[in-house]
C-alpha positions in Angstrom: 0.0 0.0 0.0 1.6 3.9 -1.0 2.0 6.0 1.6 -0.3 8.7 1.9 1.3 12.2 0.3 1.4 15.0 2.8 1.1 18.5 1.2 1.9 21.9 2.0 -0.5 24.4 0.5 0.8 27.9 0.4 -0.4 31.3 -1.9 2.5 33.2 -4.3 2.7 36.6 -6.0 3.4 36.5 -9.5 6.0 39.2 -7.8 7.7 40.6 -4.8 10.7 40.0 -2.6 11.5 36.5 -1.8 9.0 34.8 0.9 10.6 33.0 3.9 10.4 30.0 5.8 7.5 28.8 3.4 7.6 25.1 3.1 9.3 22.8 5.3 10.6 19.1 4.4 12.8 16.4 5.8 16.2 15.3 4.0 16.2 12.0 1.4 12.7 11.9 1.9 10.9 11.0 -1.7 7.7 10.4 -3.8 5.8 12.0 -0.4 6.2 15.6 -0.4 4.4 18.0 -2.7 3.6 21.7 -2.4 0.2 22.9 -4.0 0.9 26.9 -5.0 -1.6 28.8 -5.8 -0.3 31.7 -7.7 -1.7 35.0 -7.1 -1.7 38.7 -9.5 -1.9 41.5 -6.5 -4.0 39.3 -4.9 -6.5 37.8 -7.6 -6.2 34.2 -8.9 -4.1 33.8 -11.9 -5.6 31.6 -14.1 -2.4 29.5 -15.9 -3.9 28.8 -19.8 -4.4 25.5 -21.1 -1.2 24.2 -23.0 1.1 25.9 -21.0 4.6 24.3 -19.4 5.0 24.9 -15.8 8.5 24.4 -14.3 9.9 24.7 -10.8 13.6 25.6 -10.7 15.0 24.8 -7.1 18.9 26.3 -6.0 19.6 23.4 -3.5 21.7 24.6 0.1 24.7 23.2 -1.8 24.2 25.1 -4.8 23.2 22.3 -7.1 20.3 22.9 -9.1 17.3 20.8 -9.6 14.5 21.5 -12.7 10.9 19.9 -12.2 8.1 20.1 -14.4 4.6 20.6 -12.6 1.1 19.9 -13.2 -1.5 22.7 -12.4 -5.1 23.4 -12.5 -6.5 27.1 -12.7 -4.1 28.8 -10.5 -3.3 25.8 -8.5 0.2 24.4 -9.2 1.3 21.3 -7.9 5.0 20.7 -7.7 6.5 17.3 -6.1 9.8 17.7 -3.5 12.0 15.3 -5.6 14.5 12.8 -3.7 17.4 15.4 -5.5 15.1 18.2 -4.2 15.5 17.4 -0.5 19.0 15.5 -1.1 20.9 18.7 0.4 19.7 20.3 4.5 19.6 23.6 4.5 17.4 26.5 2.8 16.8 26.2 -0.7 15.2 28.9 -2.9 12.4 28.0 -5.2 10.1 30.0 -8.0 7.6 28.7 -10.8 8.0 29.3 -13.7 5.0 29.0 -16.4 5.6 29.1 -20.4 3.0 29.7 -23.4 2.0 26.6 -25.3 4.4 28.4 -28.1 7.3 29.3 -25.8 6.8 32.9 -27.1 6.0 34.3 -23.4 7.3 33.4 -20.1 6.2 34.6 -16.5 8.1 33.6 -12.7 6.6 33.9 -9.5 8.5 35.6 -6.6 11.1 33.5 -4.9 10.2 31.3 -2.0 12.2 29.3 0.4 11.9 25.5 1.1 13.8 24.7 4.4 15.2 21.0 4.2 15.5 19.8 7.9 18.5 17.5 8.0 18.1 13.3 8.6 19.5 11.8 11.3 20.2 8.6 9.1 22.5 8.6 6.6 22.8 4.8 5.6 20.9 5.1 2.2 21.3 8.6 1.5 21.0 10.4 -1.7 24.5 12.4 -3.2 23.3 15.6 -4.2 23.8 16.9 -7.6 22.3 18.5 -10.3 19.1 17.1 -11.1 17.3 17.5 -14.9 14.0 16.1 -14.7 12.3 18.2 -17.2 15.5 17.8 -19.7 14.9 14.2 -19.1 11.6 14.1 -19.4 11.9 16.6 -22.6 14.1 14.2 -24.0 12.0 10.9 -23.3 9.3 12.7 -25.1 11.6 13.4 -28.1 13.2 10.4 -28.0 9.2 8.8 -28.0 7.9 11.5 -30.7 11.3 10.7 -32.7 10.4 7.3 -32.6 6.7 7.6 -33.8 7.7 9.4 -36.7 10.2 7.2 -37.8 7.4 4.3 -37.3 5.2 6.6 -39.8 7.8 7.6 -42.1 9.1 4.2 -42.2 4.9 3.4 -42.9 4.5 6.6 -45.5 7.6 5.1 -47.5 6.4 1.1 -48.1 3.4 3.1 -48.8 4.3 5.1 -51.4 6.5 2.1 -52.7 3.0 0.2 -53.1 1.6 3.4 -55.0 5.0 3.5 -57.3 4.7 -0.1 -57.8 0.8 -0.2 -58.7 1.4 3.1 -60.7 4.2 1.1 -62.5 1.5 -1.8 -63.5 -0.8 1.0 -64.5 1.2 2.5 -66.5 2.1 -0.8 -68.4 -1.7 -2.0 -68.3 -2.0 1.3 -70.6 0.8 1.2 -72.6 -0.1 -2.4 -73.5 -3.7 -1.3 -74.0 -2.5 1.9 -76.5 -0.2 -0.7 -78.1 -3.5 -2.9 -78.6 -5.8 0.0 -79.7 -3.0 1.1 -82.3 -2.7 -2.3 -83.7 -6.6 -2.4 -83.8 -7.0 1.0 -85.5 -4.2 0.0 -88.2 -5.9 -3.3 -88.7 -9.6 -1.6 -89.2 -7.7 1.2 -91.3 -6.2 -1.6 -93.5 -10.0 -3.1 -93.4 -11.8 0.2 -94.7 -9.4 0.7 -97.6 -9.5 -2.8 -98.8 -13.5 -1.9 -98.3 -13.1 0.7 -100.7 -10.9 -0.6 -103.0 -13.5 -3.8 -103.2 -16.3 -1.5 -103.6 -14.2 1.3 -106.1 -13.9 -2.1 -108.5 -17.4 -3.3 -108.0 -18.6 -0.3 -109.2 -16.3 -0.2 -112.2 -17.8 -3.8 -113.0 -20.9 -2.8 -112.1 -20.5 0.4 -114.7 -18.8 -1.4 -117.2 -21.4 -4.1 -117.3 -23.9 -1.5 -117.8 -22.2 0.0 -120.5 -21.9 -3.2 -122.1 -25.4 -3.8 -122.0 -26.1 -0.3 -123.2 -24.3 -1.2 -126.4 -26.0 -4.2 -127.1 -28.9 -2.6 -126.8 -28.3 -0.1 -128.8 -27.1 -2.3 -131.6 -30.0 -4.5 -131.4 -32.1 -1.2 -131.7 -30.1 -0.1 -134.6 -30.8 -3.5 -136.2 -34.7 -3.8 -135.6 -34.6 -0.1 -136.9 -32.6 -1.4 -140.4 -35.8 -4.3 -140.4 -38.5 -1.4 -139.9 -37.2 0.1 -143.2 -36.9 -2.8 -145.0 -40.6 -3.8 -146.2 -39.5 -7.5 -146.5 -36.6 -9.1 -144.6 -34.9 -11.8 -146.0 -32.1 -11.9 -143.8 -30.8 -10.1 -141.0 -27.2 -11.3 -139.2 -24.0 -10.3 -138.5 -20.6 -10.1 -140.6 -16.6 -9.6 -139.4 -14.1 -7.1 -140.4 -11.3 -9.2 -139.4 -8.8 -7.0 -140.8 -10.1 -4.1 -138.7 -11.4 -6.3 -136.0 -14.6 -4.6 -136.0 -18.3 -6.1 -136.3 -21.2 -4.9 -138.5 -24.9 -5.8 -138.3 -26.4 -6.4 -141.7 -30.1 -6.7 -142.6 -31.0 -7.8 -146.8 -34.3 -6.3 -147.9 -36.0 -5.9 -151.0 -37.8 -2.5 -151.7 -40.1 -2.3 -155.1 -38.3 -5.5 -156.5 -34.6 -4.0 -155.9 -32.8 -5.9 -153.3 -30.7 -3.9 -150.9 -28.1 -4.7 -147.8 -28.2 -2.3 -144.8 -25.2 -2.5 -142.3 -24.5 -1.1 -138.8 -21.0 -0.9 -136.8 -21.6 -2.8 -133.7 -19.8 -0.4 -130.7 -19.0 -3.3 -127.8 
């Protein structure tokens, strides 16, 4: 079971000469002895702002030094008497100090003495030195805070190496898919003109098939026009110019009793 803390409660100006004789402690105690302060402006409560660092600094009889950070409430400050604190008998001198969140402004009360009474005991006692509580407990933090962002950084760069690496496969997913598109565009490309060129010749066949049936026609027209003149028709065919390679539709007729031959150039 702890033992139960005794604690001296006691009212400071913010300023003024140092106060005497205002706490009193036994040598090598420890972990039992605190001092609630309540900090005073001419009198009035002064309210200590959320966020800020309160310190006590402590000049030991033997002129070490001892820093201690506090905890606080409103005006109330509550400041433990460390085993370094009360390592030393004698009078030591003692002010608060409170910070800004920001460290930009700084305010100390007046000085106030502590009088260490001295143990008769000596068999486990504590060598006085300097003591750096608040350095070490800055440090811890640091040390902790370091440590966290390391963790995160360390987190933050396997991270980002995921992102590189599923930016990398991206990027080849759409370089292979461009590739792909390319290769499908010069395909259909290659497609429409073979398209065109099928349908540029079908129309020439289809043109030069009508032509060719224009021509007929028009020879067979020519011919049934040669029989229309002819009152009879004996004979109606078709004779070769092979030395001119050309063709000529003929018709034989007889008109009043004299026979006549009618001929038309076929055009193919």
């Amino acid at each position: 079971m702890s033992l139960n803390r005794v604690i001296k409660r006691l009212k400071i100006e913010m300023s003024g000469s140092t106060k005497q004789y205002q706490v009193s402690a036994k040598q090598h105690d420890r972990a039992t002895r605190y001092v609630e302060i309540q900090l005073l402006n001419q009198g009035a409560e002064y309210e200590i702002p959320p966020g800020s660092n309160v310190t006590a600094y402590i000049k030991k009889p033997d002129l070490k030094r001892a820093y201690s950070p506090c905890t606080f409430s409103g005006s109330v400050v509550t400041m433990e008497l460390t085993s370094q604190t009360l390592a030393a008998a004698g009078t030591a001198l003692a002010e608060i100090e409170v910070k800004s969140g920001d460290m930009t402004e700084v305010i100390t009360s007046c000085t106030f003495e502590i009088e260490i009474e001295p143990c008769v005991k000596d068999e486990d006692a504590i060598i006085s030195g300097d003591e750096m509580s608040l350095f070490d407990a800055t440090m811890k933090a640091y040390a902790e805070a370091e440590a966290a962002r390391v963790t995160a950084e360390n987190a933050r760069k396997t991270a980002e190496n995921r992102r590189v690496s599923a930016e990398t496969g991206r990027a080849n997913a759409e370089n292979a898919r461009v590739e792909a598109e390319n290769a499908r565009v010069e395909a259909e490309n290659a497609r429409v003109t073979a398209e065109n060129a099928r349908v540029t010749a079908e129309n020439g066949r289809v043109t030069a098939e009508n032509t060719r049936q224009e021509n007929a026609t028009i020879v067979l027209n020519k011919a049934n026009e040669a029989v229309e003149i002819a009152s009879q028709i004996n004979e109606a065919s078709y004779i070769y110019d092979s030395d001119n390679d050309v063709k000529y539709a003929y018709a034989i007729y007889a008109q009043r009793g004299v026979p006549h031959m009618s001929l038309t150039k076929i055009t193919e």
